[in-house]
C-alpha positions as CSV (number, residue, x, y, z in Angstrom):
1,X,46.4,-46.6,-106.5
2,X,45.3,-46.8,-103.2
3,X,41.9,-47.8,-102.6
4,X,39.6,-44.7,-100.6
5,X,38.9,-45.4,-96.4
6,X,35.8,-44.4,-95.2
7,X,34.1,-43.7,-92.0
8,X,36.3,-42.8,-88.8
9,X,39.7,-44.2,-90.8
10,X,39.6,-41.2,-92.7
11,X,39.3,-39.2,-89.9
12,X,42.7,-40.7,-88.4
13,X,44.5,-41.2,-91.2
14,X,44.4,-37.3,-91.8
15,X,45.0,-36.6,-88.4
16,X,47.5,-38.5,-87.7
17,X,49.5,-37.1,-91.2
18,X,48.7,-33.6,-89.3
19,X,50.3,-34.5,-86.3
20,X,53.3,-36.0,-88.3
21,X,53.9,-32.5,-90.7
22,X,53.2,-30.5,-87.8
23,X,55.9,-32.8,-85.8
24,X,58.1,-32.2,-88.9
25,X,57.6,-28.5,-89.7
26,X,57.9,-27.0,-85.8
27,X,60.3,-29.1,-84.6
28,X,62.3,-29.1,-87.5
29,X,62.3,-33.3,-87.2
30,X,62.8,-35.5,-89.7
31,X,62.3,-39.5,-89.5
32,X,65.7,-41.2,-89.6
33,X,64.5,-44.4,-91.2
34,X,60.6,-45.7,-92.1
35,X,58.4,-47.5,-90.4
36,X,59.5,-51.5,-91.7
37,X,63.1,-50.3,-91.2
38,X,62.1,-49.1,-87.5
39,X,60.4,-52.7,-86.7
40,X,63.1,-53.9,-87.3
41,X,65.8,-52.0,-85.9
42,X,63.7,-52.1,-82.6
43,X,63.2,-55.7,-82.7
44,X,66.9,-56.8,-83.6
45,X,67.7,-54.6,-80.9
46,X,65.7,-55.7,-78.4
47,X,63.9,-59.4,-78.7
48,X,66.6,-60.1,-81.5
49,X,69.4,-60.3,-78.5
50,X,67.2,-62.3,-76.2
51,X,66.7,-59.5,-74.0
52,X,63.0,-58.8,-72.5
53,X,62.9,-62.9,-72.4
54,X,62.0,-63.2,-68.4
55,X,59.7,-65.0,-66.8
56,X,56.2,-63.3,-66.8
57,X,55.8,-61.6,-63.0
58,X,52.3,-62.1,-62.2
59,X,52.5,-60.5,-58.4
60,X,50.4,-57.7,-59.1
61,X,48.0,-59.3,-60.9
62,X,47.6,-61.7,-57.8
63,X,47.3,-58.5,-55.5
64,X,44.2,-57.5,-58.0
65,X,42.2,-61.2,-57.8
66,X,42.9,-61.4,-54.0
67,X,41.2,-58.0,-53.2
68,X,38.2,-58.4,-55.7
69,X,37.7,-62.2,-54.2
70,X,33.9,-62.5,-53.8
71,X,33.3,-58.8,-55.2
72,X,32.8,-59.3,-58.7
73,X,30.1,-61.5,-60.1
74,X,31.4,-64.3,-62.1
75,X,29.9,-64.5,-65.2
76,X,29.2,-68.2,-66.5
C-alpha cells in the first residue's frame, strides 16, 4: 500500500490524474505504453543512437555575460 502525501503533493498528484482522465475521456486518448516503457523508447531512440551528442553551443550565453559586464553585482 502506498504510503499517504501530504501538503502541496497531494494537491498535484490529484491534479495532475485530472488532467490525465480528462486528457483520456475528451479526447478519446489512450497511452500507448507507460511511463518506464516511454523513458525508454525515448531514450533508445534518441541518446541510444548517439544523436543529440554535439558540442555544447555557448554563443548565446556569451551574448548574455557581454551585455550584463559590469551591471550585475558579483556576489562573493
Amino acid at each position: 500500500m502506498r504510503a499517504p502525501m501530504h501538503g502541496s503533493t497531494d494537491v498535484a498528484d490529484s491534479w495532475c490524474r485530472l488532467l490525465w482522465m480528462q486528457a483520456m475521456t475528451q479526447l478519446d486518448w489512450t497511452p500507448e505504453f507507460g511511463l518506464v516503457d516511454g523513458l525508454r523508447d525515448s531514450y533508445e531512440k534518441d541518446f541510444g543512437r548517439g544523436n543529440f551528442r554535439k558540442a555544447a553551443d555557448f554563443t548565446t550565453d556569451d551574448m548574455i555575460l557581454e551585455k550584463a559586464k559590469g551591471k550585475v553585482p558579483v556576489m562573493a
